[in-house]
C-alpha positions in Angstrom: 115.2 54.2 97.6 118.6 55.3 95.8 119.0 58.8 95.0 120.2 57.9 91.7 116.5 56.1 91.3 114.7 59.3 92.4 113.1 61.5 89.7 112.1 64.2 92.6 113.8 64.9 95.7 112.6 67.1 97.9 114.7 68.7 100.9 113.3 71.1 103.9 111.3 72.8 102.0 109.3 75.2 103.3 106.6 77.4 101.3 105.0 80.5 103.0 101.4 82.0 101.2 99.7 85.1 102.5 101.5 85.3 106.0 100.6 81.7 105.9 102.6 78.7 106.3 101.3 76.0 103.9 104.6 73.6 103.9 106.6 73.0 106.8 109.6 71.9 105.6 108.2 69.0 104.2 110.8 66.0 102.7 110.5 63.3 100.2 111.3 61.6 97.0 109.7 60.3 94.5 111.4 57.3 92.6 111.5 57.6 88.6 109.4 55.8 86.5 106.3 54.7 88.9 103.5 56.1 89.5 103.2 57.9 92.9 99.7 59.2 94.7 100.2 62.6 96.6 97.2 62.3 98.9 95.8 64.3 101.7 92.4 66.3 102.2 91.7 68.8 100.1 93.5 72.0 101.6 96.7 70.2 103.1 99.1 71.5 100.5 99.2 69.3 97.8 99.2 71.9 95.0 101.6 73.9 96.8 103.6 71.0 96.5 103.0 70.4 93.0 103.8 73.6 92.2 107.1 73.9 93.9 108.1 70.4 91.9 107.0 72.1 88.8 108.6 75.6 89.4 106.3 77.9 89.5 106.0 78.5 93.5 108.0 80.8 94.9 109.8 79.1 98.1 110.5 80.3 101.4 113.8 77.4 102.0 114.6 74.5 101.2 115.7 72.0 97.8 113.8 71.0 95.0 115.4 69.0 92.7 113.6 67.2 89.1 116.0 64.7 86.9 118.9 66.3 88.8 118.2 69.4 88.4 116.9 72.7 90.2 113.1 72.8 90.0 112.2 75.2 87.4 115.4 75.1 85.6 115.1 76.0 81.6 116.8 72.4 80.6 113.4 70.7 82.6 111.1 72.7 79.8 110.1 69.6 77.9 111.3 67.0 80.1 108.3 67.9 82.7 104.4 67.9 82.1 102.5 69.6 83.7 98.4 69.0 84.1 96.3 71.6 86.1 93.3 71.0 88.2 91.6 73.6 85.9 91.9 73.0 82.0 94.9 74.7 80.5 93.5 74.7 77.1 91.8 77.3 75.0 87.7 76.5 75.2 87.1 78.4 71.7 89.4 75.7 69.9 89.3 72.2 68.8 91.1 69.4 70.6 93.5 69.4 67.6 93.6 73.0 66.8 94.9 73.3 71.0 97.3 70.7 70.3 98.6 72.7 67.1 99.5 75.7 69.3 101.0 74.1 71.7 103.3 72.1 70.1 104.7 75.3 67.8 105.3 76.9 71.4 107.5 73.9 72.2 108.7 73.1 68.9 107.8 69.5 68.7 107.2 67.8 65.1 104.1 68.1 63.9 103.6 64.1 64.0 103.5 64.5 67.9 99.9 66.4 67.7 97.9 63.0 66.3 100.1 60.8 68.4 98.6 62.4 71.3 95.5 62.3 70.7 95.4 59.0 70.2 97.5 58.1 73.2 94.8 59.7 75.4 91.8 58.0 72.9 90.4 61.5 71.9 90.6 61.2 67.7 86.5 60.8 67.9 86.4 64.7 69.2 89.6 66.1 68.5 87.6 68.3 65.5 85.1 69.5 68.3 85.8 73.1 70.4 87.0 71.9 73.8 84.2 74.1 75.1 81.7 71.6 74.2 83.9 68.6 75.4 82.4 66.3 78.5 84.9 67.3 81.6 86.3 63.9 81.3 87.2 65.3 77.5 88.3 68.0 78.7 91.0 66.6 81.3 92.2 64.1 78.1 93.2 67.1 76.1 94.7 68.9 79.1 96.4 65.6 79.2 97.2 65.1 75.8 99.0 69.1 75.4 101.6 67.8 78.5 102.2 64.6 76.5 103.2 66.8 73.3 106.6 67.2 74.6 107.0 63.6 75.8 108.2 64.2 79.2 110.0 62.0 81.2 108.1 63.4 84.5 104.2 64.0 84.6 103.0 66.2 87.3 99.0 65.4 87.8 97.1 68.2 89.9 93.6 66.0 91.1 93.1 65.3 87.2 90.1 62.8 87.8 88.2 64.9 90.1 84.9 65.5 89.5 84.8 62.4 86.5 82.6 59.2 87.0 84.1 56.2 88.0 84.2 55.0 84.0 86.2 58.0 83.2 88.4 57.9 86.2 89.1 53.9 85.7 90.0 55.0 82.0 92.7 57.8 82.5 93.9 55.5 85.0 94.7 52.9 82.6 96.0 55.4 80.5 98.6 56.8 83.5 99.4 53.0 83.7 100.8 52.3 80.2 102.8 55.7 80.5 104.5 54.4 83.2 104.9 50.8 82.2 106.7 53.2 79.0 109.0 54.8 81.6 107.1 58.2 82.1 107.3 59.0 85.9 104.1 59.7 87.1 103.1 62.3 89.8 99.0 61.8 90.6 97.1 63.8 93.6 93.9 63.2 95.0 92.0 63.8 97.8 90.4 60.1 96.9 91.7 57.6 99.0 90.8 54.7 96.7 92.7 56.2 93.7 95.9 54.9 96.0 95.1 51.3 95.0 96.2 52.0 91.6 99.4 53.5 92.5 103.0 51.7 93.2 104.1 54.7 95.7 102.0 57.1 98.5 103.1 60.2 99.5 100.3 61.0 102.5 99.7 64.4 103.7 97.8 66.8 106.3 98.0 70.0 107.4 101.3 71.2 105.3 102.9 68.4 106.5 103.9 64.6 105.1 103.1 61.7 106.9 104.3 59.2 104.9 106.6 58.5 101.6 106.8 54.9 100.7 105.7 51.9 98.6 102.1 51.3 98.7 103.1 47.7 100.0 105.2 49.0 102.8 102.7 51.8 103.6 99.8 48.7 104.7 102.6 46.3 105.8 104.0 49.0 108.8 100.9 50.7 109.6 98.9 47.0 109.6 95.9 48.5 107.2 93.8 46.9 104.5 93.7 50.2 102.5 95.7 53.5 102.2 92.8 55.3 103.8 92.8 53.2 106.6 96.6 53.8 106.8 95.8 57.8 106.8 93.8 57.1 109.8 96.0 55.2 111.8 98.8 57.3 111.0 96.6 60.7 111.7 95.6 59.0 115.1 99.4 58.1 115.9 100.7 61.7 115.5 97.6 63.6 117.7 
């Protein structure tokens, strides 16, 4: 891949956490406008990694750049969405009256609240307090505030975890059509089978990245039916 067809590029970079190393100097890019699993166990650095991309980690060396900019820079504010693993949304409040808020803090027009909501299929509940949303609700609206600013990057931190296979097959259509729109899309998950839905793997263990290419060329070079299998083989390769 083209540097000038990456959305993330990622250089050395190495992130330190209570005396603890949690990414090695750890490379990568991440081409614009596909989506792309960041998988690994749970523990190997993925949020770290998420977080650097996003800005909000402090780093110990190394380069992050987002749409050709420093990670974290102020002119990334509304060109990057960002989707926690734990809701960033206000439980008291509707979907709607969340969406509201949110879009006053980033000054979008006030037409971008309902076309969220019904990007992400939530108009059925967008009256109700999020507190009394199904998880899988819950992770729509999450979902839905990051969309507000239409963002030409969306960081995902393990947003189907803990959802039934329904809910998980539906946000994954609805990651599809945002990229099939020209979003990029950046998914983790310690759920191996979530890479079949992805056009890029980014494979990690221990702090470290094992792999960064094209699903296809992941299974063609490491001679695996799955991504999981591929994890394997690579795992028993480097030990």
């Amino acid at each position: 891949m083209a540097v000038s067809d990456a959305a993330i590029s990622i250089r050395d970079l190495v992130v330190d956490r209570g005396g603890h190393r949690v990414l090695g100097g750890v490379s990568a890019e991440v081409a614009a406008g596909r989506i792309t699993g960041l998988l690994g166990p749970s523990g190997c650095g993925k949020s770290t990694l998420m977080r650097s991309i996003v800005g909000v980690q402090i780093v110990a060396s190394g380069q992050v750049d987002v749409l050709g900019l420093p990670a974290g820079s102020p002119g990334l504010r509304s060109d990057v969405g960002y989707v926690t693993q734990a809701p960033s949304v206000y439980l008291d409040l509707t979907a709607r009256q969340n969406l509201d808020y949110f879009a006053r803090v980033l000054d979008a027009p006030d037409q971008r609240v309902a076309e969220s909501i019904a990007s992400v299929d939530l108009a059925d509940s967008a009256d109700r307090p999020v507190g009394s949303l199904s998880g899988g609700q819950r992770a729509r609206v999450s979902l839905a505030t990051a969309l507000l600013s239409r963002p030409r990057l969306l960081v995902l931190d393990e947003p189907t975890v803990g959802l039934d296979p329904v809910l998980r097959g539906e946000l994954w259509a609805g990651f599809r059509h945002l990229a099939d729109a020209g979003t990029t899309l950046l998914v983790s998950s310690h759920v191996m089978d979530e890479a079949d839905r992805c056009d890029d793997i980014v494979l990690m263990r221990d702090g470290a990245i094992l792999a960064a290419k094209q699903r296809e060329q992941l299974l063609a070079e490491t001679g695996a039916d799955g991504v999981e299998q591929a994890f394997l083989r690579l795992v028993g390769a480097g030990s």
